[in-house]
BASE-806855 format. One record per atom (N, C-alpha, C, O): residue in three letters; x, y, z. Coordinates in pm, whole numbers, plus 50000, padded with zeros to 5 digits. Example, Ala and Ser with C-alpha at 12.3 -4.5 7.8 and 13.67 -1.06 7.14 Angstrom:
BEGIN
Ala513194943150780 Ala512304955050780 Ala513204967050780 Ala514244966850846 Ser512854977550708 Ser513674989450714 Ser512905000350787 Ser513415011450804 
END
This chain:
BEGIN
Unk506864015454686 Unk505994027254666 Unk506114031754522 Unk507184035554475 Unk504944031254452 Unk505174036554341 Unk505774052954285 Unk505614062154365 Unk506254055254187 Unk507074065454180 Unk506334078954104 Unk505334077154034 Unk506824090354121 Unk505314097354053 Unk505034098253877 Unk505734101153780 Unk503754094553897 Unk503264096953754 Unk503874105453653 Unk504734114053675 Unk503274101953524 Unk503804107953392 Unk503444125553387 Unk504074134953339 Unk502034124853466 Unk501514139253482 Unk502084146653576 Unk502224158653554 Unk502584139953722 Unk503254148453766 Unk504524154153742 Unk504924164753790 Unk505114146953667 Unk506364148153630 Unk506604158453592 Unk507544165353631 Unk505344162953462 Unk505674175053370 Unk504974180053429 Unk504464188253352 Unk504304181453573 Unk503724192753591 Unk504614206153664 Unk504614218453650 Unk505454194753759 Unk506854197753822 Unk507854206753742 Unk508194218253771 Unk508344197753616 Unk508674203153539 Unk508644222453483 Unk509424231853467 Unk507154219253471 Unk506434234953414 Unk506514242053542 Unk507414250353532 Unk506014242653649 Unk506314250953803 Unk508144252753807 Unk508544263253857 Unk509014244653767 Unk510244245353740 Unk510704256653708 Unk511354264453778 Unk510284258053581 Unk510414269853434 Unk510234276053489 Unk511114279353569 Unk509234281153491 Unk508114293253526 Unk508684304153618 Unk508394315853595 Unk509474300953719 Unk509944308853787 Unk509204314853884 Unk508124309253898 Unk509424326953979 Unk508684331254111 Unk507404338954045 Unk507554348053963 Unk506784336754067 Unk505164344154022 Unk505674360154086 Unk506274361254193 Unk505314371054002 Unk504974383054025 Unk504074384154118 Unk502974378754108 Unk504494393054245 Unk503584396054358 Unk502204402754270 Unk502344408454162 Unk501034400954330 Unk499704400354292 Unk499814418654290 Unk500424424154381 Unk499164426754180 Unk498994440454176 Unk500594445054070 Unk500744456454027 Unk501444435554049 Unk502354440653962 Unk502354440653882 Unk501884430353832 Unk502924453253770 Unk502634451053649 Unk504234450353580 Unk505184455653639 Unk504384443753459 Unk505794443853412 Unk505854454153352 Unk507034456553327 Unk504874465053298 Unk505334478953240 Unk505194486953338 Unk504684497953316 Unk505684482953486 Unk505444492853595 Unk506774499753558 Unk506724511653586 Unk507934496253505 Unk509174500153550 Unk509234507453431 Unk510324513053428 Unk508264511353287 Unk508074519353193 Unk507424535953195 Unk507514544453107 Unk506684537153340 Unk505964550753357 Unk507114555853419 Unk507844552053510 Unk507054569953310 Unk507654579153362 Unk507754583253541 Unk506804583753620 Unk509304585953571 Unk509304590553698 Unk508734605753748 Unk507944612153678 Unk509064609153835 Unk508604624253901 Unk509624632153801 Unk510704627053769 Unk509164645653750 Unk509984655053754 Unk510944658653835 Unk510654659953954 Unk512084660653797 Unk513204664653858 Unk513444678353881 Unk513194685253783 Unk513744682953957 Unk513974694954068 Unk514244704853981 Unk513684715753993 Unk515444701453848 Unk515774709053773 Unk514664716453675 Unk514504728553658 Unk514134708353633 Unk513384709053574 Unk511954714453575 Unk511214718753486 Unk511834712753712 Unk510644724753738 Unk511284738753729 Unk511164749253666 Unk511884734453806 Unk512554751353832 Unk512724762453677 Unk512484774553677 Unk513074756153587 Unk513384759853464 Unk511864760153383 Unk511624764153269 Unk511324756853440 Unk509754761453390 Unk509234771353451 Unk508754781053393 Unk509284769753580 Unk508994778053658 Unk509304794353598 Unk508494803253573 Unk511214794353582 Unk511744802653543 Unk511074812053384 Unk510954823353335 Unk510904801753366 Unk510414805053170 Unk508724813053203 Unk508224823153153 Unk508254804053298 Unk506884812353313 Unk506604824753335 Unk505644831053291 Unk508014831053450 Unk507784844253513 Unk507964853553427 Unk507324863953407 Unk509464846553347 Unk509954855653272 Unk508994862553115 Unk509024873453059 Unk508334851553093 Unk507484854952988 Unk506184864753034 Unk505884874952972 Unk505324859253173 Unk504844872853250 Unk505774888053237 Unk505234898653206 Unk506964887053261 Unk507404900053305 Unk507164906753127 Unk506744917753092 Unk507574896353056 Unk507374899852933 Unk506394912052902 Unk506394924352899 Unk505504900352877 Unk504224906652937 Unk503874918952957 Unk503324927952893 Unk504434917153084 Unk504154931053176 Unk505084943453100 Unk504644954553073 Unk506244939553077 Unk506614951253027 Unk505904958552909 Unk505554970152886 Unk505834945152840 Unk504774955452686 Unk503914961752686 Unk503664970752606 Unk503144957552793 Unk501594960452797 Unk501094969152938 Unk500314978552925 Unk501664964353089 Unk501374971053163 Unk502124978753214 Unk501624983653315 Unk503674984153180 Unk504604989053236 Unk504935002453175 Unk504655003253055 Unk505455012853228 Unk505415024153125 Unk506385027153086 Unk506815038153053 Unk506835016453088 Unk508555015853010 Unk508285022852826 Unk508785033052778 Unk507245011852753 Unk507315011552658 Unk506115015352554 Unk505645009252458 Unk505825027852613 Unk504625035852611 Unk504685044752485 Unk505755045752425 Unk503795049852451 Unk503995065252313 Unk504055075252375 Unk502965079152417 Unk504955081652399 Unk505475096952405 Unk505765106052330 Unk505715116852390 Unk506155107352184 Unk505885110652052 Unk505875103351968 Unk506205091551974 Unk505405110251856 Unk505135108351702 Unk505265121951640 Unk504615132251665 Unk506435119451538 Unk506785126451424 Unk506395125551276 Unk505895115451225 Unk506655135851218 Unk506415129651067 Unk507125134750948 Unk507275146950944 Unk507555128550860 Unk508675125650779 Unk507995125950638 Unk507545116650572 Unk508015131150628 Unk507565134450423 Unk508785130550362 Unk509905131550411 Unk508365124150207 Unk509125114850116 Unk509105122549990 Unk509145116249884 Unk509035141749988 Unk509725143649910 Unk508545154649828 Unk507925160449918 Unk508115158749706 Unk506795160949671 Unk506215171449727 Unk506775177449819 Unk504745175949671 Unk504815185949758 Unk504545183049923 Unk504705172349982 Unk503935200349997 Unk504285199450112 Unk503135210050150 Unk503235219850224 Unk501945205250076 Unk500845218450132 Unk499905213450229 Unk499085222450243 Unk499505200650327 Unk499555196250467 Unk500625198950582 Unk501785194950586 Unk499945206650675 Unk500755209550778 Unk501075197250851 Unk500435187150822 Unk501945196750939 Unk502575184751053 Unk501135183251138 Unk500435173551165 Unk501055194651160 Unk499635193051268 Unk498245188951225 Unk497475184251309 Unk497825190751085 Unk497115185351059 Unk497145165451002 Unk496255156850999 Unk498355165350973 Unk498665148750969 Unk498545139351099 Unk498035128151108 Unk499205147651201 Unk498705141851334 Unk497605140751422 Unk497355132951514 Unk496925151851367 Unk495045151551439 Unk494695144251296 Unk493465144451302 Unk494905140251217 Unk494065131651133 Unk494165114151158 Unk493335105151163 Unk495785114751171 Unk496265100251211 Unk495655094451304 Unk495025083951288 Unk495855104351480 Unk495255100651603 Unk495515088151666 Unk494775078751699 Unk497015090751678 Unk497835081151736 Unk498205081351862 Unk499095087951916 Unk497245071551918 Unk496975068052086 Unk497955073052177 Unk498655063952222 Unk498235084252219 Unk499405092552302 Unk499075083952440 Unk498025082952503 Unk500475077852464 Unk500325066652643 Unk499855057652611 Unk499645050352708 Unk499475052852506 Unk499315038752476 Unk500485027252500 Unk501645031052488 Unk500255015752528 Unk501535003652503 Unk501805008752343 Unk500985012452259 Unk503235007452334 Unk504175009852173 Unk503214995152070 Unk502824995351953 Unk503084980852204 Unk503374968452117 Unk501514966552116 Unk501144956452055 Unk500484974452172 Unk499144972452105 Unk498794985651972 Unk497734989051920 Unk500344990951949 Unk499865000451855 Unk499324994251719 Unk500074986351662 Unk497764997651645 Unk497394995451525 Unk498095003051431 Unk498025015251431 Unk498914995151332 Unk499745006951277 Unk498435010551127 Unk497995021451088 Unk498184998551083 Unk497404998450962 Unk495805007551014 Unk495145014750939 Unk495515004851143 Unk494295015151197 Unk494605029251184 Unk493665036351147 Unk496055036551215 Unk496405046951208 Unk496555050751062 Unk496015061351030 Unk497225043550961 Unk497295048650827 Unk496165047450763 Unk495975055850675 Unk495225038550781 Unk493955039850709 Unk492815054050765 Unk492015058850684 Unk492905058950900 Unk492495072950952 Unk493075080750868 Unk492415086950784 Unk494205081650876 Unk494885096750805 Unk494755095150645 Unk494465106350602 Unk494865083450514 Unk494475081750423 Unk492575086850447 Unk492405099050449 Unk491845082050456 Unk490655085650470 Unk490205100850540 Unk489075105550524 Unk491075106250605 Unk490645121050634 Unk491205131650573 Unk490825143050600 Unk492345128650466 Unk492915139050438 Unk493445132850241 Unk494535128250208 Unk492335135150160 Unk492295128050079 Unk493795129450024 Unk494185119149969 Unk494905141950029 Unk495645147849992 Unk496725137450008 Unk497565137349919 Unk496845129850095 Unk498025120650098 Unk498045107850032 Unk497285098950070 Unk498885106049930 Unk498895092749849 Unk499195081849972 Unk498425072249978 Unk500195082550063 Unk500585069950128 Unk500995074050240 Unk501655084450244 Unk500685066550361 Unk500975071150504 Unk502245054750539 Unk501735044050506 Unk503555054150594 Unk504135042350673 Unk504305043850804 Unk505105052950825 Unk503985039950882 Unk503465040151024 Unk505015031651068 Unk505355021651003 Unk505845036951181 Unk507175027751203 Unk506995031151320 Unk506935042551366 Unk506885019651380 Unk507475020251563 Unk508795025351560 Unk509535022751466 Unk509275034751688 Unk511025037751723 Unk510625032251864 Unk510045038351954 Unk510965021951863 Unk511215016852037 Unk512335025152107 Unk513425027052054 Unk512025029352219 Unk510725025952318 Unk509905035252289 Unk508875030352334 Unk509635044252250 Unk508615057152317 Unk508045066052222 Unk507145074152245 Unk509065062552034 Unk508695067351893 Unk507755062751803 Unk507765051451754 Unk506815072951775 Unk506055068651632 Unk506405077851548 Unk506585089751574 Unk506545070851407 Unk507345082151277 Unk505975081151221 Unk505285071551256 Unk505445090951129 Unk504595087251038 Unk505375090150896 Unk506145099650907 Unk505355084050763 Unk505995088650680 Unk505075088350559 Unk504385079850502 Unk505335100150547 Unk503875105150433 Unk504715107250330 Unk505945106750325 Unk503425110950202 Unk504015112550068 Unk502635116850021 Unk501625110050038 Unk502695132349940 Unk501665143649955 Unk501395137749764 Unk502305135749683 Unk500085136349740 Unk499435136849618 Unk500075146949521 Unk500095157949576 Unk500625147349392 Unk501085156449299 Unk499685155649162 Unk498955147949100 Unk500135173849186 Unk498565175049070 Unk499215172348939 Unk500295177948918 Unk498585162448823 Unk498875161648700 Unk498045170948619 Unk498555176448522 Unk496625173548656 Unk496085185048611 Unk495125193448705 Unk495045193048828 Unk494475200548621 Unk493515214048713 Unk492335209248634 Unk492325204648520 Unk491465210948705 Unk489815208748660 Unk488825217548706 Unk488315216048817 Unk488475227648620 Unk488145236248704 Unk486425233848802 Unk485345230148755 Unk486715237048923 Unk485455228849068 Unk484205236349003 Unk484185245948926 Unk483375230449047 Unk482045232349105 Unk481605250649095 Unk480825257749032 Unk482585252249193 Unk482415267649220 Unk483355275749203 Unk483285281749096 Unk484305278649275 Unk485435288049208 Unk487055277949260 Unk487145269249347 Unk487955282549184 Unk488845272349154 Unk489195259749087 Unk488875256148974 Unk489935253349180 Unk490425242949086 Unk490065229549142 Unk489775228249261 Unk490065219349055 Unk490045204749147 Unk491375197349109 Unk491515194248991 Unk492235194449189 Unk493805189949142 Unk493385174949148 Unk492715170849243 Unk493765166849046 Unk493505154349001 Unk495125149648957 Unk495875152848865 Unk495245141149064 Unk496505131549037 Unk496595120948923 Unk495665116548856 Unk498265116948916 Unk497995105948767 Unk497235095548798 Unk496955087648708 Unk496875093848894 Unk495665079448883 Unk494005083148895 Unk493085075948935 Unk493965096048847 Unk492615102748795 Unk491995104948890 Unk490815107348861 Unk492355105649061 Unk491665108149195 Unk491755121149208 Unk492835126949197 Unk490595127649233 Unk490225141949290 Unk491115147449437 Unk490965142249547 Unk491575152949422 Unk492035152849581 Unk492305165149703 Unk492565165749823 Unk492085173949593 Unk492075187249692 Unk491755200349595 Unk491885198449474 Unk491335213449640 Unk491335224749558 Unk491865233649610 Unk492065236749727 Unk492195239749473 Unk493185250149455 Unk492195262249406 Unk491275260149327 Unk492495275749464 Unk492165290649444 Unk492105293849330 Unk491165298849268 Unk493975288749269 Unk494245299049114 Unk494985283949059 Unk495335273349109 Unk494975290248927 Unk495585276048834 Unk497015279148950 Unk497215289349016 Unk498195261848945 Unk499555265948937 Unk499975263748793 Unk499415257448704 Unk501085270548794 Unk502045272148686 Unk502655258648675 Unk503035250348756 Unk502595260148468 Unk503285242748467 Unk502095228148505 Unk502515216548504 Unk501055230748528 Unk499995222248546 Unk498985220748455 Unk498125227448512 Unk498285215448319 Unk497835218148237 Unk496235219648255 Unk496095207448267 Unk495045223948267 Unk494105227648267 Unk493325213848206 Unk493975209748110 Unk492185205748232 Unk491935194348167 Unk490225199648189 Unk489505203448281 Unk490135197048025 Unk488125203148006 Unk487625191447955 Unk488225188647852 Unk486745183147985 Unk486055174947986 Unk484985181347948 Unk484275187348029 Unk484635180447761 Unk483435178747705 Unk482535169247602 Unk482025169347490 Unk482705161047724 Unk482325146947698 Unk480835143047561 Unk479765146647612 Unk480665138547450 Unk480025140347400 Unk478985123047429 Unk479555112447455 Unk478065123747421 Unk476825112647447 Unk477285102347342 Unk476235103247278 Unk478065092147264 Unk478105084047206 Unk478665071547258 Unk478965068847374 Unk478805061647111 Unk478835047447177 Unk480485048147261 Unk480595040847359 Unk481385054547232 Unk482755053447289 Unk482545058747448 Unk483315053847530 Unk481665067147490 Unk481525073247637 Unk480705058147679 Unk481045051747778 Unk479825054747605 Unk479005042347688 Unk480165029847719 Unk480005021647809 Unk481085030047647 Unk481275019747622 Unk482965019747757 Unk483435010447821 Unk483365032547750 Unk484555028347827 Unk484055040947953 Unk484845040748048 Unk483205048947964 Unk482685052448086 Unk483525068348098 Unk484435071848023 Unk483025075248193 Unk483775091448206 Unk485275090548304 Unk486195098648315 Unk485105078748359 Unk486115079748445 Unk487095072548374 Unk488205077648394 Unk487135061748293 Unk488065056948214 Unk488645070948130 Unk489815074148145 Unk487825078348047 Unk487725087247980 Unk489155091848035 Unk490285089647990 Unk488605101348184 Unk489475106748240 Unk490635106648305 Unk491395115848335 Unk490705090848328 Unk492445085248317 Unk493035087848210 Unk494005095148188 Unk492265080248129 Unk493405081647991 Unk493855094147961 Unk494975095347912 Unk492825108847993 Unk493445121347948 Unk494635125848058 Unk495575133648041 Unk494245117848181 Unk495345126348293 Unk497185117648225 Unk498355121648226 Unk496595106448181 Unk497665098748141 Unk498355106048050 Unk499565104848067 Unk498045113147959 Unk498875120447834 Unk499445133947861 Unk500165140047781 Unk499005139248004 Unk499575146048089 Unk501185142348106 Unk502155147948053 Unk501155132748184 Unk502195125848254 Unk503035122348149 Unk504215124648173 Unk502655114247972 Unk503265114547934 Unk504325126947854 Unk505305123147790 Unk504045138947866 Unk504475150947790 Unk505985156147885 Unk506165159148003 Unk507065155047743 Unk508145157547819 Unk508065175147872 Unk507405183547811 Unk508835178047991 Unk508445186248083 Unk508605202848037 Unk508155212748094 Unk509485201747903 Unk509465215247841 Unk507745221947743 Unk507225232947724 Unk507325204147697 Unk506315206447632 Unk504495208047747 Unk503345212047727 Unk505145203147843 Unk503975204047939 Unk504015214747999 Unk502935216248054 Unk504765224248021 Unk504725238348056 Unk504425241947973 Unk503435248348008 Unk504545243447841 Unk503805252647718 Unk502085248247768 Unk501465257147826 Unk501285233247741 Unk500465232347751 Unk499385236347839 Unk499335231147950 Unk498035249647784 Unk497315256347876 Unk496085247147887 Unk495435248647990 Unk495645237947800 Unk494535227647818 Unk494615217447773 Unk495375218147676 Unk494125204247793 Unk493535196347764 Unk492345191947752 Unk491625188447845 Unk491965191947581 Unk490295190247591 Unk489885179747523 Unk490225175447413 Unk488935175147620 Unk488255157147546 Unk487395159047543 Unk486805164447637 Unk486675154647401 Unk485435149747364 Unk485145136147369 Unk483945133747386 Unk485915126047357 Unk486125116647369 Unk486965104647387 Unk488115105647344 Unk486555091647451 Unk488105084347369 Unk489465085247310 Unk490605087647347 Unk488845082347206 Unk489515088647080 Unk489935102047034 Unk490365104646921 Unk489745110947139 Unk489335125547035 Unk489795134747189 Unk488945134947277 Unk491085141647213 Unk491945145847283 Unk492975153747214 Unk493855149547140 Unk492705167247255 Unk493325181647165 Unk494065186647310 Unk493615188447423 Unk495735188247239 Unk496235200647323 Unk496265215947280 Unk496785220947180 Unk495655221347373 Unk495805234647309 Unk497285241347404 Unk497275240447526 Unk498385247347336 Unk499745256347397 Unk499145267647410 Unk497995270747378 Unk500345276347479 Unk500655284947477 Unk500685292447417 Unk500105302947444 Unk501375290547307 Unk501535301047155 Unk500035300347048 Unk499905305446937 Unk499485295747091 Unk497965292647064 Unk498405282546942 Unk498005282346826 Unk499315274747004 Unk499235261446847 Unk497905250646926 Unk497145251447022 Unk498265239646804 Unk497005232946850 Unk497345215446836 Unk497535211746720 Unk497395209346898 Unk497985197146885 Unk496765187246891 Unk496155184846995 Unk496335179046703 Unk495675167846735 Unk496145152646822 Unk496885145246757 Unk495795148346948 Unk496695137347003 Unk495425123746975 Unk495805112746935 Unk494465125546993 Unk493725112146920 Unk493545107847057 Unk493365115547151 Unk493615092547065 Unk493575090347225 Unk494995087447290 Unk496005089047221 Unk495075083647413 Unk495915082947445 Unk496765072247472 Unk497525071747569 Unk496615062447374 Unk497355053947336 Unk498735058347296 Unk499115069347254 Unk499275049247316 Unk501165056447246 Unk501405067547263 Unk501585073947160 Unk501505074247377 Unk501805086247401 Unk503095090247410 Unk503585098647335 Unk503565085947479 Unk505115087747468 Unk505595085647362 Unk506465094447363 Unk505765077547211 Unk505285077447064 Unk505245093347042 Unk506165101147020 Unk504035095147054 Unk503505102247007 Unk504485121647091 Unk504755131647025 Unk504635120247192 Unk505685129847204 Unk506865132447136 Unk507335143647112 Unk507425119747102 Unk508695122347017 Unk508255127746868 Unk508845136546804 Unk507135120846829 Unk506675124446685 Unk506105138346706 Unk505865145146606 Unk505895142746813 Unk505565160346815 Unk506515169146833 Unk506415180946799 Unk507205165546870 Unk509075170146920 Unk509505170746758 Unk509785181146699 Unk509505157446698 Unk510135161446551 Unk509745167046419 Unk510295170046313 Unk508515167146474 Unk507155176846423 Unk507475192646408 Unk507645199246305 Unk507515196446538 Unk507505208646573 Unk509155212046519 Unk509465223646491 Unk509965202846509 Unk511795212746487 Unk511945211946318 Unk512705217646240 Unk510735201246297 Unk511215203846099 Unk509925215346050 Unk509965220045936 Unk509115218146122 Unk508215229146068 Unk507575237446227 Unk506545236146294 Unk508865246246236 Unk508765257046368 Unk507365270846292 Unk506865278146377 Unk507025272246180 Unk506275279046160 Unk504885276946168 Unk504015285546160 Unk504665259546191 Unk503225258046187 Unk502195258746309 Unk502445260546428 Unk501435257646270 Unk500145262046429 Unk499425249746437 Unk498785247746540 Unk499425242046354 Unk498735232046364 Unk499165220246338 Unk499575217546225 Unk499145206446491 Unk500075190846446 Unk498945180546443 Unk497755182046473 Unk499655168546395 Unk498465161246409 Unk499425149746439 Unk500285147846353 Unk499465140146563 Unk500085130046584 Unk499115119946654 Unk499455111146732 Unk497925122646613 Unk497225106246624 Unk497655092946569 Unk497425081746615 Unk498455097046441 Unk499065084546432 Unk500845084746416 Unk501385082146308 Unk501555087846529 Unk502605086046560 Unk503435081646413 Unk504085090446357 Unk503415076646391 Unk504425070246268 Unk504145080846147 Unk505105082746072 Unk503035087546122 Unk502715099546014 Unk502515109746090 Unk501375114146083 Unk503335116246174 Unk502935130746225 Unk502835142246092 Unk503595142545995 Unk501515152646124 Unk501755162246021 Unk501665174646099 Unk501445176146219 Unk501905184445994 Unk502095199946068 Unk501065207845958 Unk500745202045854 Unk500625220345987 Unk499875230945914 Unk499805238745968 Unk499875239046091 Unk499535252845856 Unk499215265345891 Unk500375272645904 Unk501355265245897 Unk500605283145920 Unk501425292945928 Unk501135307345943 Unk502065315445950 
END
């Protein structure tokens, strides 16, 4: 009987190798998919879920952590806004959740209704506190209003409230602005910084003497004192300069009525 062929040989062979065929529907990355979640492991989600609900719930629907007052705390300055009027201006959601409080909604109300306050800080006191902490506009000068009184104008040249009678120690600022190229060119309100600015710069013995400040222009800014002297200041460039050079002005010639420190480095004096 002949013996088997060359082809069967190696066919034998290869069925040899090959090994048990994978049952039909198996895959070799079956044993790569992830198994079931483990018991632990739900549970700890589970856990994380509620707890972040209760979260939740406490901030927002629980009256744990609600507004029950708001106070307010002034930073010093004056103090001619009452408490009660800072708080009907603010209008800070009484029983509200603490954690949907708008703090920047509340300080931009009370800035906008009560021009008088330079700066409102709005601070949560968990659980149940709102602070407001204000800081009241200081007049650098008096301008006299419209109608009777004053218009108090802070150092950053903002209008902000009126006053009855001058105060004492506040210098009077007259704006008689004249029509030329220096008004076109830097405007009335520039104008009127720069004069509130030479305010601010005057050391505090010489700014109580001072009963006005009067601009014609730019360039062209007269103090008139007390003792009816008369101080040329020019603009208000180099002012603080220009205080010391009026300071040493005024102690080497105490008899004169008239300075001129527009140009700081040559102060002069006259009159007697």
């Amino acid at each position: 009987m002949a013996g088997a062929t060359t082809a069967e040989r190696g066919r034998k062979r290869r069925q040899q190798g090959a090994g048990p065929r994978p049952p039909a529907g198996h895959s070799p990355l079956g044993r790569l998919r992830p198994g079931r979640p483990r018991p632990l492991t739900v549970g700890l989600l589970v856990l994380a879920a509620l707890l972040c609900g209760f979260g939740l719930w406490a901030l927002y629907g629980s009256d744990w952590l609600r507004i029950e007052r708001v106070t307010v705390h002034r930073s010093g300055g004056p103090q001619r806004l009452t408490e009660e009027q800072i708080l009907r201006a603010a209008e800070v959601p009484d029983g509200a959740p603490m954690a949907s409080l708008d703090k920047g909604a509340v300080r931009d109300r009370a800035l906008e209704r009560l021009p008088r306050l330079a700066s409102v800080e709005v601070v949560r006191g968990w659980p149940h506190g709102v602070t407001l902490k204000v800081t009241e506009r200081t007049a650098e000068v008096l301008m006299p209003a419209d109608g009777e009184g004053y218009t108090e104008v802070d150092a950053d040249g903002v209008a902000f409230g009126t006053v009855p009678e001058a105060a004492e120690g506040v210098p009077l600022l007259e704006l008689e602005l004249e029509e030329n190229a220096s008004l076109r060119h830097f405007g009335e309100d520039r104008v009127l910084r720069e004069a509130v600015s030479v305010a601010g710069a005057l050391p505090a013995e010489l700014r109580e003497r001072t009963r006005v400040i009067r601009v014609t222009s730019y360039d062209s800014i007269t103090l008139e004192l007390a003792d009816d002297r008369v101080v040329r200041w020019g603009s208000a460039e180099r002012s603080e300069g220009k205080a010391e050079a009026l300071a040493a002005v005024m102690n080497a010639s105490p008899g004169a009525r008239y300075f001129d420190v527009s140009a700081p480095s040559a102060p002069a004096a006259s009159g007697g």
